[in-house]
KOLGUDREN-733207 format. One record per atom (N, C-alpha, C, O): residue number from 1; z, x, y. Coordinates in steps of 0.05 Angstrom, whole numbers. Layout:
N
(atom NUM,(Z,X,Y)) ...
END
This chain:
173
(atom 1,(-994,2543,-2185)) (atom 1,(-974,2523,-2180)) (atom 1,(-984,2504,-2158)) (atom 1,(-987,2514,-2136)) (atom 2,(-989,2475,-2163)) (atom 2,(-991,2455,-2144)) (atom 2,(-967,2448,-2129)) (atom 2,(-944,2443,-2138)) (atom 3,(-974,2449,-2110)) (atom 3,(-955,2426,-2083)) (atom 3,(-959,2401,-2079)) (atom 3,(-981,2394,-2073)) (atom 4,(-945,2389,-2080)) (atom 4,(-949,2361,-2061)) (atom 4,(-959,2362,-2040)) (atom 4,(-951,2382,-2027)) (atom 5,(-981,2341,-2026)) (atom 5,(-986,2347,-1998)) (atom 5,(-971,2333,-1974)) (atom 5,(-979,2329,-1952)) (atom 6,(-943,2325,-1987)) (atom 6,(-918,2311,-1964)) (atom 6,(-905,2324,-1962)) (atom 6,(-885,2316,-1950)) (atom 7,(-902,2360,-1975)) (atom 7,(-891,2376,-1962)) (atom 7,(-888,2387,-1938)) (atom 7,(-907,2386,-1923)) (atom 8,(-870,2398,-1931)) (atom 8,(-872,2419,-1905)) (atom 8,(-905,2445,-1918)) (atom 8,(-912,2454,-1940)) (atom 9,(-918,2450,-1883)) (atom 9,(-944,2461,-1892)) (atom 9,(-929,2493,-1896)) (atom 9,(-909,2501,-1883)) (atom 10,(-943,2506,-1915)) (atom 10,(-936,2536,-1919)) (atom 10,(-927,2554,-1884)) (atom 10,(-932,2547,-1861)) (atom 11,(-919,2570,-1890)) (atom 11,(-908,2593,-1862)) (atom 11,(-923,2597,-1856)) (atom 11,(-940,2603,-1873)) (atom 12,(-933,2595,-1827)) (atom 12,(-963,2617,-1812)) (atom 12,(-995,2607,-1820)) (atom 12,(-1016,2618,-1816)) (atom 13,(-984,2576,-1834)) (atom 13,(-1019,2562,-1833)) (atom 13,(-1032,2550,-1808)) (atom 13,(-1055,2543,-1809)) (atom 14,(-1016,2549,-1787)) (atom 14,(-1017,2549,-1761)) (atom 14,(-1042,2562,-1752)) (atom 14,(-1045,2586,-1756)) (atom 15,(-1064,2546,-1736)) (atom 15,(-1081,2569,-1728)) (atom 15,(-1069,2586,-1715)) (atom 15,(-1068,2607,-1728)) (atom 16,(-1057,2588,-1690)) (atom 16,(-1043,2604,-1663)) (atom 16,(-1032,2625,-1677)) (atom 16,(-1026,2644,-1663)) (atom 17,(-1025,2628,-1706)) (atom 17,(-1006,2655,-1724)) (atom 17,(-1036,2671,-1732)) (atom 17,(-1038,2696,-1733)) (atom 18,(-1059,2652,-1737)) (atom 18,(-1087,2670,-1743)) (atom 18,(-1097,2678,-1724)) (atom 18,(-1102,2702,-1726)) (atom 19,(-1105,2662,-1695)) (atom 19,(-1110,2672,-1682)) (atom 19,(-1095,2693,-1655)) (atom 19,(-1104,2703,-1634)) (atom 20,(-1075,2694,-1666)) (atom 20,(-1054,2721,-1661)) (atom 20,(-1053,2744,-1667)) (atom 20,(-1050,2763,-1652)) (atom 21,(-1055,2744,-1694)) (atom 21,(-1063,2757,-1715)) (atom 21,(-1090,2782,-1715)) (atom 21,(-1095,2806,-1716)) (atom 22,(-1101,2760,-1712)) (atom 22,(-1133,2768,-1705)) (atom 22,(-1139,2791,-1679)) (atom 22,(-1153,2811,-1678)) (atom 23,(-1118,2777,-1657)) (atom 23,(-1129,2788,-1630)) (atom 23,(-1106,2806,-1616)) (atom 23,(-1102,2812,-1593)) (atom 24,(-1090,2814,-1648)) (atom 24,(-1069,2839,-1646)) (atom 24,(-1084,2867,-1655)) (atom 24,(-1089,2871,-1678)) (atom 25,(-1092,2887,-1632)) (atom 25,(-1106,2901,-1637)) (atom 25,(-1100,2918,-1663)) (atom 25,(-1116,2932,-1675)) (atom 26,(-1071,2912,-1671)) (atom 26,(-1064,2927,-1686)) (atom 26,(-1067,2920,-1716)) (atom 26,(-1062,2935,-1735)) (atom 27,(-1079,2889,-1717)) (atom 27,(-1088,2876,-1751)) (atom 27,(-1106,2874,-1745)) (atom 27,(-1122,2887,-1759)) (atom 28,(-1115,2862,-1725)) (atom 28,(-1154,2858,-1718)) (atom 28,(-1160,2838,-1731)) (atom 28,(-1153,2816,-1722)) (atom 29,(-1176,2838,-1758)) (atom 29,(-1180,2826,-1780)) (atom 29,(-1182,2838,-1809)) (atom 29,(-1192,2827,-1828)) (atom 30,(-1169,2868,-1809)) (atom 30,(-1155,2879,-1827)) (atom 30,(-1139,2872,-1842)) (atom 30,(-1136,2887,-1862)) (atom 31,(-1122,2849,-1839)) (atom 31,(-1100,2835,-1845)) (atom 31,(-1112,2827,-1877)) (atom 31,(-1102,2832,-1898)) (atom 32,(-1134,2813,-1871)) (atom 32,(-1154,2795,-1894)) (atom 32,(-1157,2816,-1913)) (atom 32,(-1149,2811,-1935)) (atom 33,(-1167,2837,-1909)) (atom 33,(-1179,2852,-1929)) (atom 33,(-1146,2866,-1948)) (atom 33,(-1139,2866,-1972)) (atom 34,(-1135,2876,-1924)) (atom 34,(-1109,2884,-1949)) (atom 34,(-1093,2866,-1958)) (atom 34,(-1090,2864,-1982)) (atom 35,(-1085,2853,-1946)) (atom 35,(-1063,2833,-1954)) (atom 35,(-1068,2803,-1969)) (atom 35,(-1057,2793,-1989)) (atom 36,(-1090,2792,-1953)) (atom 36,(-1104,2767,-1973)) (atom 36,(-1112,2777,-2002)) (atom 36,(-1130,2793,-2008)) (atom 37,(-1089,2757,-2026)) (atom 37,(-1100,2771,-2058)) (atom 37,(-1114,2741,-2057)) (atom 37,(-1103,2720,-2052)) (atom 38,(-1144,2751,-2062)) (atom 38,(-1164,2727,-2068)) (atom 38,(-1189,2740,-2068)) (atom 38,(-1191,2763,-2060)) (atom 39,(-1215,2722,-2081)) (atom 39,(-1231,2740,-2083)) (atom 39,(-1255,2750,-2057)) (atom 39,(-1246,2747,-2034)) (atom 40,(-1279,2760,-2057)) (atom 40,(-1277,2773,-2031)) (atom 40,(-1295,2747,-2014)) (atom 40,(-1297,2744,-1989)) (atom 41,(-1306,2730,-2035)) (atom 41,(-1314,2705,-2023)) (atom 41,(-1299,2692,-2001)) (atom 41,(-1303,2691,-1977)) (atom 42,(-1272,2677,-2020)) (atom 42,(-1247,2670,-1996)) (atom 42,(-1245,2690,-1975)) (atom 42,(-1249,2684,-1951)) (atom 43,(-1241,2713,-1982)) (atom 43,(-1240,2738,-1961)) (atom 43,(-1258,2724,-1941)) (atom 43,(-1248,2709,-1925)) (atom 44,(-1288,2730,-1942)) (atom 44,(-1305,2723,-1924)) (atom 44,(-1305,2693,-1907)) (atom 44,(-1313,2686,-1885)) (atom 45,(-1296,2684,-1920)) (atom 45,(-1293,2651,-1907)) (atom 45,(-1260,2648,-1892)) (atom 45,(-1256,2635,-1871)) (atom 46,(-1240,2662,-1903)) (atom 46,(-1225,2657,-1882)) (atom 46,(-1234,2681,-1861)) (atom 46,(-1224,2682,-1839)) (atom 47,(-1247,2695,-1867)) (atom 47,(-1256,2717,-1839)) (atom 47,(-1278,2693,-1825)) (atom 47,(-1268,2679,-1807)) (atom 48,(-1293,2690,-1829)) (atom 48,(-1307,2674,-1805)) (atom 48,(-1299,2649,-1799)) (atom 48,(-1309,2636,-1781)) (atom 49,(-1278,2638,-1815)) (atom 49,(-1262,2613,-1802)) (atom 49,(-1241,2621,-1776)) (atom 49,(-1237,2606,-1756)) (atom 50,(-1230,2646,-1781)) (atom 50,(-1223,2659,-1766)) (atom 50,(-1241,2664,-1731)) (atom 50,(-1235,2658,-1708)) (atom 51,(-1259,2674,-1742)) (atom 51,(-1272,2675,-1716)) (atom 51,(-1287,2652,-1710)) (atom 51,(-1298,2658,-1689)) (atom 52,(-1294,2628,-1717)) (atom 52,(-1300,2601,-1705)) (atom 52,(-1277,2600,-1688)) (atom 52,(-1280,2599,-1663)) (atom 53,(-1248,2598,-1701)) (atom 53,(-1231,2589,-1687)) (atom 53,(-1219,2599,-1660)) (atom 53,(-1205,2585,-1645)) (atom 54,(-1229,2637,-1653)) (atom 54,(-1232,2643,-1640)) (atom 54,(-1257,2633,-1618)) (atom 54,(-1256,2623,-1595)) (atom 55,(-1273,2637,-1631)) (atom 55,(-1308,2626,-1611)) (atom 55,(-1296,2602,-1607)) (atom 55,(-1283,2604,-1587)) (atom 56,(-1295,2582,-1616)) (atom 56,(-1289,2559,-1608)) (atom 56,(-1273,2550,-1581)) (atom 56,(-1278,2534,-1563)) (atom 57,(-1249,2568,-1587)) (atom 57,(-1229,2572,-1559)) (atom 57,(-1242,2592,-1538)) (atom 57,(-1240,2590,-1514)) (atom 58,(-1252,2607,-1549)) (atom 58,(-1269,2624,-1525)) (atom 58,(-1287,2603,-1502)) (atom 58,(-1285,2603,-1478)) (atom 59,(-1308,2582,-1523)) (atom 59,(-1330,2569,-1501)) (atom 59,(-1304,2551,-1487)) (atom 59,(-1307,2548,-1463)) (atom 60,(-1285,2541,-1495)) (atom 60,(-1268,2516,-1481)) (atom 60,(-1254,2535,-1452)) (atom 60,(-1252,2525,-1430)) (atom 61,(-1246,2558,-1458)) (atom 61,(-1235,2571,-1436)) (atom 61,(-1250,2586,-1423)) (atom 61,(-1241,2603,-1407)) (atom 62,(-1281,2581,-1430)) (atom 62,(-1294,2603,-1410)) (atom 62,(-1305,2592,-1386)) (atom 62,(-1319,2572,-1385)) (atom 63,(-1293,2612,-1355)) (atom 63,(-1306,2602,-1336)) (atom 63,(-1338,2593,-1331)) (atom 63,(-1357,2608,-1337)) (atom 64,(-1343,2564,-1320)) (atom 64,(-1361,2553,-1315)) (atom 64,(-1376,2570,-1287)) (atom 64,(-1370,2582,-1266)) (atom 65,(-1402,2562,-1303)) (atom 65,(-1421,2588,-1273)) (atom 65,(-1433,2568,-1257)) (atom 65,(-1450,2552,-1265)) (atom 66,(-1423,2570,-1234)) (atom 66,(-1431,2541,-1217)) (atom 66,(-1463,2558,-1212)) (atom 66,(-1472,2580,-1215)) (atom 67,(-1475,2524,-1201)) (atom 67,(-1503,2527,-1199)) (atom 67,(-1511,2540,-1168)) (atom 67,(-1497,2539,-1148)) (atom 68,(-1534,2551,-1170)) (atom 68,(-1536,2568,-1138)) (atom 68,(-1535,2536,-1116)) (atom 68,(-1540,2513,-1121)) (atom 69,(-1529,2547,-1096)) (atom 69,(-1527,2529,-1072)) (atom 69,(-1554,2534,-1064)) (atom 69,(-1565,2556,-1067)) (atom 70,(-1568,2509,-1050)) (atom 70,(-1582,2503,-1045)) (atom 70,(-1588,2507,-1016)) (atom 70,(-1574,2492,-1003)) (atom 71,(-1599,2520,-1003)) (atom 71,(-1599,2530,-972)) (atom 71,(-1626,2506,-958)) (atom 71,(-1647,2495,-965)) (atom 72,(-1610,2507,-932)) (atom 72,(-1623,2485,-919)) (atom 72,(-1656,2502,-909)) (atom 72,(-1660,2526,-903)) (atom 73,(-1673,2482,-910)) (atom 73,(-1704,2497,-900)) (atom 73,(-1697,2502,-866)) (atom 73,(-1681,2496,-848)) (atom 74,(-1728,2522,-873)) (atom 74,(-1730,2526,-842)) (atom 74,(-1703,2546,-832)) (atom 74,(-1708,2551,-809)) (atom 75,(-1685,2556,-837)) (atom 75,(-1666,2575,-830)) (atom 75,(-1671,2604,-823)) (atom 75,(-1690,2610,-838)) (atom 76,(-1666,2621,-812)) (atom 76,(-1671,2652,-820)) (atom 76,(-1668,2661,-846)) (atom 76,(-1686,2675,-854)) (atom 77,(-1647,2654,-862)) (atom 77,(-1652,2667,-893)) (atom 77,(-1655,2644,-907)) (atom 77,(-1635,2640,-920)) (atom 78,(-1674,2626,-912)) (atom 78,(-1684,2606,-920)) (atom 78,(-1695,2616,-946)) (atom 78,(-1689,2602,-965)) (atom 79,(-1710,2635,-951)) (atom 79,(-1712,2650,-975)) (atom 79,(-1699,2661,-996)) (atom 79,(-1708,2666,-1018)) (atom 80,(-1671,2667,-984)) (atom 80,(-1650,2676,-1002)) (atom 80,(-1627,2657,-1007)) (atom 80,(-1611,2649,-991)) (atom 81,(-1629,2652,-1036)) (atom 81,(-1608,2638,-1041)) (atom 81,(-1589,2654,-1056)) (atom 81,(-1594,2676,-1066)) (atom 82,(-1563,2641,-1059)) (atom 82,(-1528,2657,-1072)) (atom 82,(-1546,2658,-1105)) (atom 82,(-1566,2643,-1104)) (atom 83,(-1544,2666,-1121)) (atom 83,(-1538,2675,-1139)) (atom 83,(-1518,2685,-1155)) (atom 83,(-1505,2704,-1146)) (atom 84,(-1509,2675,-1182)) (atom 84,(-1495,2690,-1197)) (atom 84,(-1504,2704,-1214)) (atom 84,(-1519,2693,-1230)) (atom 85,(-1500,2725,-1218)) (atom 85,(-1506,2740,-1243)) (atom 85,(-1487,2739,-1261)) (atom 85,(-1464,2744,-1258)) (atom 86,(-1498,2730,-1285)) (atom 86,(-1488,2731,-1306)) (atom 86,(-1491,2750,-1322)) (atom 86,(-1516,2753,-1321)) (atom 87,(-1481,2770,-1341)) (atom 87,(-1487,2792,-1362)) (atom 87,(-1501,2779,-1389)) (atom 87,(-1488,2765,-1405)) (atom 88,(-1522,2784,-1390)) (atom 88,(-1527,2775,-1413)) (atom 88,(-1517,2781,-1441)) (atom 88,(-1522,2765,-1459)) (atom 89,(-1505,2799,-1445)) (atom 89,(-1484,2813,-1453)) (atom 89,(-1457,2808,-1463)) (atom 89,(-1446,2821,-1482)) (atom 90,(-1446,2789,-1449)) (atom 90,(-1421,2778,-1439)) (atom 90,(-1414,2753,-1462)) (atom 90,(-1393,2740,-1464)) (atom 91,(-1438,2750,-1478)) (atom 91,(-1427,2717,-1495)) (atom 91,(-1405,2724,-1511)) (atom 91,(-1402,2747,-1519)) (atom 92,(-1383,2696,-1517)) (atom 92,(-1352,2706,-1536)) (atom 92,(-1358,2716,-1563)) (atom 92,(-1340,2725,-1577)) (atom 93,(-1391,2715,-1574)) (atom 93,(-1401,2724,-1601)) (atom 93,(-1399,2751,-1597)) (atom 93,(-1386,2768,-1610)) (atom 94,(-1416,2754,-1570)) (atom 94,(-1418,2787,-1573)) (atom 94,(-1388,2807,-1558)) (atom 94,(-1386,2832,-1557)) (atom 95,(-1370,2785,-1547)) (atom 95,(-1351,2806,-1549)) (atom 95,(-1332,2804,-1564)) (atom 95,(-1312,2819,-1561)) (atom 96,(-1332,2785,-1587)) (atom 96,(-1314,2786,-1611)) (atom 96,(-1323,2802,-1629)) (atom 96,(-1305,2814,-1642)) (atom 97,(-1349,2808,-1635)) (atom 97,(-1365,2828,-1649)) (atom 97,(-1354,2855,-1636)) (atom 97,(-1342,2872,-1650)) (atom 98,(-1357,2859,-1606)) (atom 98,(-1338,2885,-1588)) (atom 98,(-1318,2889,-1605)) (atom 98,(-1313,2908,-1621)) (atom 99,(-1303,2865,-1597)) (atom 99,(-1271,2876,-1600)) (atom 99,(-1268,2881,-1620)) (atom 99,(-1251,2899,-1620)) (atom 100,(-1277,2874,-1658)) (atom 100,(-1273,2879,-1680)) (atom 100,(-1285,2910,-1677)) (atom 100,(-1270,2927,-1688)) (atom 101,(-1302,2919,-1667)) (atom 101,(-1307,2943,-1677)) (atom 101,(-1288,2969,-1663)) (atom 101,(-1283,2991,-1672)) (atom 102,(-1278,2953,-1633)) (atom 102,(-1256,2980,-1611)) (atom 102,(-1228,2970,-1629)) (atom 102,(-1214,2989,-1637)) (atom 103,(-1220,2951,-1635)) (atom 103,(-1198,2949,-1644)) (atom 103,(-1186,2969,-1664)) (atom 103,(-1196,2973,-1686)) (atom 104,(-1169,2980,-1657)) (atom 104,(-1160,3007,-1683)) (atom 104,(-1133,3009,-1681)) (atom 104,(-1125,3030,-1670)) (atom 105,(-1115,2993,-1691)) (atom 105,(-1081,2997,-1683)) (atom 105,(-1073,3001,-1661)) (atom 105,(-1051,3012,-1658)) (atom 106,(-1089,2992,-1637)) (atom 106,(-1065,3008,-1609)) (atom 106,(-1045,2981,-1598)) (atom 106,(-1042,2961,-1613)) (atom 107,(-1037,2982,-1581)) (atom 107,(-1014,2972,-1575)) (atom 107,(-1033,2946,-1556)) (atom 107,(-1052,2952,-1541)) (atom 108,(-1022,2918,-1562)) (atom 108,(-1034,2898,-1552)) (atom 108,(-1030,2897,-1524)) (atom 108,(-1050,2896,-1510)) (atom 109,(-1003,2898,-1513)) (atom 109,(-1006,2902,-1479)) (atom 109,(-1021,2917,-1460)) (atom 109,(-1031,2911,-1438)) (atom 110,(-1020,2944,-1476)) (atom 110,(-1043,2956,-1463)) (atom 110,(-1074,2958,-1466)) (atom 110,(-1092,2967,-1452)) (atom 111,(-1074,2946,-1494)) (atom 111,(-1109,2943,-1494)) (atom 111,(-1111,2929,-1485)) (atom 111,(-1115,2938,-1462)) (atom 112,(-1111,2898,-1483)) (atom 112,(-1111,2872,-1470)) (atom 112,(-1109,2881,-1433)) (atom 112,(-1124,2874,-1415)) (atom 113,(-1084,2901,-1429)) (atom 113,(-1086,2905,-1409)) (atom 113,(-1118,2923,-1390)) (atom 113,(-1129,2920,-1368)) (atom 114,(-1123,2941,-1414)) (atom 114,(-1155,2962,-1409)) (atom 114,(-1168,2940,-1411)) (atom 114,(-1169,2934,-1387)) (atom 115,(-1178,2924,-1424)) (atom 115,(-1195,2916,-1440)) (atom 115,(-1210,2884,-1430)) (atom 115,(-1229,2873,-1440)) (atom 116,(-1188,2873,-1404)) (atom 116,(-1190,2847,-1393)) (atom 116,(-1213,2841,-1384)) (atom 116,(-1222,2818,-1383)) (atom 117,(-1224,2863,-1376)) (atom 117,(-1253,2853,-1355)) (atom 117,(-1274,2854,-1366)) (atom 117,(-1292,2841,-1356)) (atom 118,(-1282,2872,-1395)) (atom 118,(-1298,2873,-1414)) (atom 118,(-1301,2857,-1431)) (atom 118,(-1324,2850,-1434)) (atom 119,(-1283,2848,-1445)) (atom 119,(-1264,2825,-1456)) (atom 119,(-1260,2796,-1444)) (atom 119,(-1241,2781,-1449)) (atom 120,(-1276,2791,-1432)) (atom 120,(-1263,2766,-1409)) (atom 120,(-1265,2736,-1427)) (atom 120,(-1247,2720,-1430)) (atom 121,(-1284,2734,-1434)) (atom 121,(-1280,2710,-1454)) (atom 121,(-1256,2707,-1474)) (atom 121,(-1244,2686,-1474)) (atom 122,(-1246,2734,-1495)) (atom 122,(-1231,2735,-1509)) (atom 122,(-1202,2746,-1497)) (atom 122,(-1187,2754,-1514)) (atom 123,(-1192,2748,-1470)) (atom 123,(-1174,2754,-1454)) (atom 123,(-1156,2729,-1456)) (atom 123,(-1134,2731,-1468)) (atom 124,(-1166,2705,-1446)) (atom 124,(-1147,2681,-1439)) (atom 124,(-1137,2671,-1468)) (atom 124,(-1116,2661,-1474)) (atom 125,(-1156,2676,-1480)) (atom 125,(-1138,2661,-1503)) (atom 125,(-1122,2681,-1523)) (atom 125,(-1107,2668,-1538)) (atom 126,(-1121,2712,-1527)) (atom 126,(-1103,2732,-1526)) (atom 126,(-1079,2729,-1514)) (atom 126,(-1056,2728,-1523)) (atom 127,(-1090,2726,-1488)) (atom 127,(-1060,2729,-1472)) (atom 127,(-1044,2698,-1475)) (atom 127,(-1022,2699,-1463)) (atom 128,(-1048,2678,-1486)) (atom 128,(-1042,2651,-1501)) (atom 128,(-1032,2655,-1526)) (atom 128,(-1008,2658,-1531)) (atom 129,(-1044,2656,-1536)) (atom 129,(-1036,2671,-1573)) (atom 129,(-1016,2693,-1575)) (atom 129,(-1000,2695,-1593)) (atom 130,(-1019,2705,-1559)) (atom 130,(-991,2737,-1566)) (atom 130,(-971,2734,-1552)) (atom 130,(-953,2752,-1552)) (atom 131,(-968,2702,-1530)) (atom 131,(-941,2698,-1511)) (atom 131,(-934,2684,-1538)) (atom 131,(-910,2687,-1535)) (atom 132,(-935,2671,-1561)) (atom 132,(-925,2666,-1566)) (atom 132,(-890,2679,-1590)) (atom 132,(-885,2697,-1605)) (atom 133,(-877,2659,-1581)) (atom 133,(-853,2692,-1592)) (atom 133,(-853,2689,-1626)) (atom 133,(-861,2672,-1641)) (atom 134,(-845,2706,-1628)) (atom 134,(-842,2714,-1655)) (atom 134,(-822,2710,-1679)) (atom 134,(-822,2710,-1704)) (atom 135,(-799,2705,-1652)) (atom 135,(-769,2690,-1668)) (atom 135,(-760,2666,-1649)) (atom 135,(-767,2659,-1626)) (atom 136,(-744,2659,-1666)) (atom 136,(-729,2633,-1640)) (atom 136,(-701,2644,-1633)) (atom 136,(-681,2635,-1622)) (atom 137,(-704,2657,-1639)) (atom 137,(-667,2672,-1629)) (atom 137,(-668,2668,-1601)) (atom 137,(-646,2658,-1596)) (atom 138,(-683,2671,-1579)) (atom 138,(-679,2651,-1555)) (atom 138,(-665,2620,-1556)) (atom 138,(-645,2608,-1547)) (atom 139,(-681,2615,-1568)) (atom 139,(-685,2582,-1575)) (atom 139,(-662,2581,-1579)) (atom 139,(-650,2573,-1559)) (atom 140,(-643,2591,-1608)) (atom 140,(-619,2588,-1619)) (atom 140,(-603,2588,-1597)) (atom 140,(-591,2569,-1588)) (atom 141,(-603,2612,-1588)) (atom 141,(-578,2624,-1562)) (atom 141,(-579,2602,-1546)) (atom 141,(-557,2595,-1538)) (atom 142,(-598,2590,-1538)) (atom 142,(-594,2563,-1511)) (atom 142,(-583,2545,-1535)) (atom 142,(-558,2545,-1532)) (atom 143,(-589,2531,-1557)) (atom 143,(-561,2515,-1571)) (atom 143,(-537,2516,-1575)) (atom 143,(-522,2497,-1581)) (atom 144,(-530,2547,-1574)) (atom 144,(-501,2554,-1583)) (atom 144,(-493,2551,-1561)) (atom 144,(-472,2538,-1560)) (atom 145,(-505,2561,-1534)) (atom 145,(-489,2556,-1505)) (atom 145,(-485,2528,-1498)) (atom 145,(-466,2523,-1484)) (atom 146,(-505,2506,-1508)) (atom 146,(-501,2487,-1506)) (atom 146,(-484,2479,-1526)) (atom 146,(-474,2461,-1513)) (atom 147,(-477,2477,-1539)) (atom 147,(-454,2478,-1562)) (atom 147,(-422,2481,-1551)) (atom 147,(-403,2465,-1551)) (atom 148,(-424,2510,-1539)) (atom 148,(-397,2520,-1528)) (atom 148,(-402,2504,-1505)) (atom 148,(-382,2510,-1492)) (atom 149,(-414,2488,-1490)) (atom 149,(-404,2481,-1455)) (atom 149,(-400,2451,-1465)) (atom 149,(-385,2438,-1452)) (atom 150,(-412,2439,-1488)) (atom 150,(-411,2404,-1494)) (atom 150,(-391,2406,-1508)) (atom 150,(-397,2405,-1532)) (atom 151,(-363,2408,-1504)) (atom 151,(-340,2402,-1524)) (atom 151,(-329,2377,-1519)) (atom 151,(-336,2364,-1500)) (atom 152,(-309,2367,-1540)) (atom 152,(-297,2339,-1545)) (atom 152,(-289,2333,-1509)) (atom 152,(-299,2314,-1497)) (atom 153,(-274,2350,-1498)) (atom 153,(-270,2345,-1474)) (atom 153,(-297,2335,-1454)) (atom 153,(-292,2319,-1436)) (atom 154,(-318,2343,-1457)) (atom 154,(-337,2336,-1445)) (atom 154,(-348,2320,-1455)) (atom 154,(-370,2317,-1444)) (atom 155,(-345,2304,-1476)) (atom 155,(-362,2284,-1484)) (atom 155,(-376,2265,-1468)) (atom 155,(-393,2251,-1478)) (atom 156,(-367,2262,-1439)) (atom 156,(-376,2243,-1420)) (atom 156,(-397,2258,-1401)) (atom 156,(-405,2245,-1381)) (atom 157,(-408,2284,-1404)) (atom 157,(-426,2297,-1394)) (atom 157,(-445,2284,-1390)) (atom 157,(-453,2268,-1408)) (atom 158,(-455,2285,-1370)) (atom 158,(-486,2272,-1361)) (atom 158,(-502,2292,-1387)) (atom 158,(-493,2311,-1399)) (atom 159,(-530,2278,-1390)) (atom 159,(-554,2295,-1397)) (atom 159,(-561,2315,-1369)) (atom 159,(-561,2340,-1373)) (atom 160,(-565,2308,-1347)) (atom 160,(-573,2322,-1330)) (atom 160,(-557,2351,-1321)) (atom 160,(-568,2372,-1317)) (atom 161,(-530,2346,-1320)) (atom 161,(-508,2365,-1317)) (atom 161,(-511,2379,-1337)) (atom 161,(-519,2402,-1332)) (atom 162,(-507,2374,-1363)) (atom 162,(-508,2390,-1383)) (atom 162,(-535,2411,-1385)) (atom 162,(-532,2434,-1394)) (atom 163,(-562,2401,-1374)) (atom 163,(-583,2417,-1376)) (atom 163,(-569,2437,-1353)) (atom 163,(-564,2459,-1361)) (atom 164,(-565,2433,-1332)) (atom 164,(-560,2447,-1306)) (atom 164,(-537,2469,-1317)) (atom 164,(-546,2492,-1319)) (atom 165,(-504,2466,-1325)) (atom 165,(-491,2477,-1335)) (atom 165,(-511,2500,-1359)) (atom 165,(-512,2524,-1356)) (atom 166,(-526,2482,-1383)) (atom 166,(-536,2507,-1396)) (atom 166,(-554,2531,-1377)) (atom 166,(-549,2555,-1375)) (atom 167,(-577,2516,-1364)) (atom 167,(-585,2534,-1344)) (atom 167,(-582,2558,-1335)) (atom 167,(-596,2578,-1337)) (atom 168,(-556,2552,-1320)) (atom 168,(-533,2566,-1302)) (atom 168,(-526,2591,-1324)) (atom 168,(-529,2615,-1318)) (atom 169,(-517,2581,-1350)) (atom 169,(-505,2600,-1369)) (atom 169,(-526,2618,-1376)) (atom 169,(-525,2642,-1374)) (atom 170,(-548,2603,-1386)) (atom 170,(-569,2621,-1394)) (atom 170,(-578,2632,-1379)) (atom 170,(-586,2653,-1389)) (atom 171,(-581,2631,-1359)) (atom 171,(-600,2653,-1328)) (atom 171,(-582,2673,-1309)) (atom 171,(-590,2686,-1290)) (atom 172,(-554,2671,-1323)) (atom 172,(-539,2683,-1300)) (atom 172,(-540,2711,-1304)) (atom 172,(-545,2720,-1326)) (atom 173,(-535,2724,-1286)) (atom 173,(-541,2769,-1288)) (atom 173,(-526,2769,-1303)) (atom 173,(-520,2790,-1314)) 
END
């Protein structure tokens, strides 16, 4: 069955739902193999589109290794300059390759939580991708309160008051 392409886009074509997905210890990229019905070709291409879109966000958020400082001549430690060491070890290829192989159903707060300093390229953008929520029933609950405090009587409510009143409602013990 064809779609129009001025439709609304399908549920969860969103990268941030794949790459959520992905870096939930508990689908990994298991998700593809059971649940995608397609053949194992597609299989394979949305699996490494998948992880571009990971690597991709990995090099944009990975800390920059500043260059050694330059020490003035003639000093007592004139010979030794700062250094960083870098792990050679450490690229977002080779710890996305990591994490697909430790990943085995455990619970994302606490792997993410073990797993941060090993993990450091694929950390920031985890902890980005899995804040995101899952329902809007938040969302809703701040309209209905805004709903119940903006009545006919209030129709002359500031914008500003009205954010402040919802606020108030929504944050109170």
């Amino acid at each position: 069955m064809d779609f129009p392409e001025e439709e609304e886009p399908f549920p969860f074509s969103d990268p941030v739902y794949l790459k959520a997905a992905a870096l939930d210890p508990a689908f990994s990229l298991l998700w593809i193999d059971h649940h995608v019905q397609a053949s194992n070709e597609t299989k394979a291409a949305v699996t490494q589109q998948v992880k571009e879109m990971i690597l991709h966000d990995a090099e944009k958020w990975a800390p920059q290794v500043d260059e050694p400082e330059t020490q003035e001549e003639g000093g007592l430690f004139a010979a030794y300059s700062k250094r960083q060491r870098k792990d050679v070890g450490s690229t977002p290829a080779l710890q996305l390759s990591h994490y697909l192989h430790i990943a085995e159903g455990q619970n994302a707060l606490l792997f993410w939580a073990m797993n941060m300093n090993t993990l450091s390229a694929l950390y920031p953008i985890a902890s980005r991708v899995l804040a995101v929520p899952a329902t809007s029933a938040p969302v809703e609950r701040v309209f209905s309160h805004g709903g119940i405090i903006l009545r006919p009587h209030r129709a002359q409510t500031t914008d500003r008051l009205l954010a402040n009143l919802v606020f108030c409602k929504c944050n109170a013990a």
